[in-house]
N, C-alpha and C positions, 0 to 999 in steps of 0.2 A: 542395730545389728549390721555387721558389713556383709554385704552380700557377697561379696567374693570367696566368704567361707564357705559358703554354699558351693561352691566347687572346688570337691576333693581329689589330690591327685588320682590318677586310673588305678593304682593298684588298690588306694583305701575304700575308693568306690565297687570294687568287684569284693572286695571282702564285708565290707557292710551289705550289699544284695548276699553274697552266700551266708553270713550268719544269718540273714532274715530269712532264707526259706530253709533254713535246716532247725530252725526255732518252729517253723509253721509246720514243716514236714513231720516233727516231734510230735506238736500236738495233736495235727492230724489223725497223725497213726492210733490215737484214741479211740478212732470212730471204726477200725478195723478191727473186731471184736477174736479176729482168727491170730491177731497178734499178740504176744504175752507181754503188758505193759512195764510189768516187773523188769523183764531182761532187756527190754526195748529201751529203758532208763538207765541201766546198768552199763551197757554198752556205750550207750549214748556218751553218759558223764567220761568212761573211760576212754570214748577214742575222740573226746577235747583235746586232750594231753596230747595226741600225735598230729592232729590237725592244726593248734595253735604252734605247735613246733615246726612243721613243715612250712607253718604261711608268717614267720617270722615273729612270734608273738609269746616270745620264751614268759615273757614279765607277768602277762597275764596267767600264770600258773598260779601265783600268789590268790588272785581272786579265787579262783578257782577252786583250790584247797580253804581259805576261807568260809568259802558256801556249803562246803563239805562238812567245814567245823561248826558254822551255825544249823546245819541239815542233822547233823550227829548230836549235838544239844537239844533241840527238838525230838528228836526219834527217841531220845532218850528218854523223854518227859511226856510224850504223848502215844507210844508207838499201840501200846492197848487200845487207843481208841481205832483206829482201822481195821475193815476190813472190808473188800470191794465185793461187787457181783460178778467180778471177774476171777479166773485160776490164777493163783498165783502160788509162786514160791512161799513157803514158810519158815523162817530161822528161830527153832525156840520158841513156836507158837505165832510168832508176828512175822507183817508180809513187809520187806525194803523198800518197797515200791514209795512210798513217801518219801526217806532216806534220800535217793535217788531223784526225783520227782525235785524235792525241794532245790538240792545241790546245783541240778542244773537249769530248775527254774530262776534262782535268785543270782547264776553264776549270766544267764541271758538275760535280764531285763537290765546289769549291769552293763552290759555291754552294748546295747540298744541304747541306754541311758549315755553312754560315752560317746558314742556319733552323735549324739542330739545335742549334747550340752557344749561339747566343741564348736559346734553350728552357731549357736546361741551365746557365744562368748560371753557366758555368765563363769563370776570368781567366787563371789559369796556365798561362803559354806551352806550359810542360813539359806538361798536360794536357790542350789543345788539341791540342798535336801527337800527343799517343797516340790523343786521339776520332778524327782525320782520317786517322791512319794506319790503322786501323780500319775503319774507314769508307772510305777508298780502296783499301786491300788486298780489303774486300767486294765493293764492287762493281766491281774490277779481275775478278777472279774468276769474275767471278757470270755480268760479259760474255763475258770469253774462252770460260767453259765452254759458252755459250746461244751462242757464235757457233760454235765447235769442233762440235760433239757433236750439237746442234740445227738449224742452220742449213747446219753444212755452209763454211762460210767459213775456210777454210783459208792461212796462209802454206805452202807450196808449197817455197817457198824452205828453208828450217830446218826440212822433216816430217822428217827423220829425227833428228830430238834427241827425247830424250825427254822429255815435261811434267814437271809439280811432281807430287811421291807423291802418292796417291790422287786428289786434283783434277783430273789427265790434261788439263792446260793448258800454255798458254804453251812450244810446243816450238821454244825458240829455244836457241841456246848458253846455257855456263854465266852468262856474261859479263852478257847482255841479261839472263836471269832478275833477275840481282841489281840491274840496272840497272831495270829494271820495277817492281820493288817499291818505289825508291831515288826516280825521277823525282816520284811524286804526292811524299813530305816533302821534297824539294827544293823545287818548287815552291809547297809553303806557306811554307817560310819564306823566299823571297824575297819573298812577299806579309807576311808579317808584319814582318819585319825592315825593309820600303822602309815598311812605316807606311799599306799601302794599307786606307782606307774599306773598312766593311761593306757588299759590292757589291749585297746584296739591301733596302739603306735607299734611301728615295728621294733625288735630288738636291733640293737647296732651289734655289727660282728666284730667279734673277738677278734684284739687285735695281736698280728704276730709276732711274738717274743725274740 
C-alpha cells in the first residue's frame, strides 16, 4: 500500500470527517427516544440530495437513488414484518421508517467504503466486494446491537425470533436474517456493475458553451 494515499487533499479530508459524524449523529439520534425516528430518516435521506450538491458531489446521486431502489424492493417484500416501540407514522397500515432507514444506511456504508478502499488501492472486483462486505456486515451489527441493547429501539413486531449467536441482534425470521446480510452486496454490485462514479470525488464543472 503507498502511504502517501494516506493523505488526502484538505478538502476530501474535511468531507470524509463530515460524512463520519452525520453517519454517527443519525444513529445516535436513536438513543433520543423524544425524537421521531420515522421523520429523522426521512429528512435525513432527503437533505443528501442538497448536501452532496452544495459539496460538489452531483455523481453520487446515482448511489443514492440506487439505495432507494434496493430500500423500496425490500419495503416491498418485507414492510409487514415491522413494527417498533416507538410512534411512528403509518402509510396504509405500515411505518417508512425502514424504507428510509435502509436508503440511507446502505447509501453511508458506501461511501465510508469509498474513502477506504481508495486508501487501500485495491482494483479487484472480487476484493472489493469482500472489503465492503466486511465492512457492511460491521457496522450492520454494530448498529443493530447499539440500537437493540443500548438504546432500547426495538422491532416489536419479530421480538420473538431469536438474534444471530452471541451478537443477540437482528430478531427477525430466518428469511430476513439472510436477507440482511445479502441487501448491503447486492447493493454494491449494482453500483459497480451500472459503472457508477466514485461518489466521494468531486464533480467537475460544467463547462462553458
Amino acid at each position: 500500500m503507498d502511504i502517501s494515499r494516506l493523505c488526502f487533499p484538505d478538502f476530501s479530508t474535511k468531507l470524509m470527517i463530515a460524512d463520519k459524524v452525520i453517519c454517527a449523529l443519525v444513529l445516535l439520534s436513536l438513543g433520543f427516544t423524544g425524537l421521531r425516528a420515522d421523520l429523522m430518516m426521512a429528512v435525513v435521506y432527503i437533505l443528501l440530495y442538497p448536501y452532496l450538491y452544495l459539496t460538489s458531489r452531483r455523481q453520487a446521486f446515482r448511489h443514492l437513488l440506487a439505495a432507494l431502489l434496493v430500500a423500496c424492493c425490500w419495503y416491498f417484500i418485507a414492510k409487514g414484518q415491522y413494527g417498533y416501540n416507538r410512534e411512528m407514522v403509518l402509510i396504509g397500515g405500515y411505518t417508512v421508517y425502514p424504507l428510509f432507514a435502509w436508503a440511507v444506511g446502505l447509501f453511508g456504508v458506501y461511501l465510508m467504503y469509498s474513502y477506504w478502499i481508495k486508501m487501500l488501492s485495491v482494483r479487484q472486483l472480487a476484493l472489493r466486494l469482500v472489503f465492503f462486505v466486511l465492512l457492511y456486515w460491521m457496522l450492520l451489527f454494530g448498529s443493530e446491537i447499539l440500537a437493540y441493547h443500548y438504546f432500547h429501539f426495538r422491532n416489536i413486531a419479530t421480538a420473538r425470533y431469536t438474534g444471530l449467536p452471541v451478537l443477540d441482534c437482528i430478531h427477525v425470521p430466518g428469511w430476513m436474517k439472510v436477507a440482511y446480510l445479502l441487501n448491503g452486496p447486492l447493493y454494491f454490485l449494482i453500483c459497480e456493475i451500472s459503472g457508477f462514479p466514485d461518489p466521494c470525488q468531486r464533480s467537475r464543472p460544467a463547462l462553458p458553451r
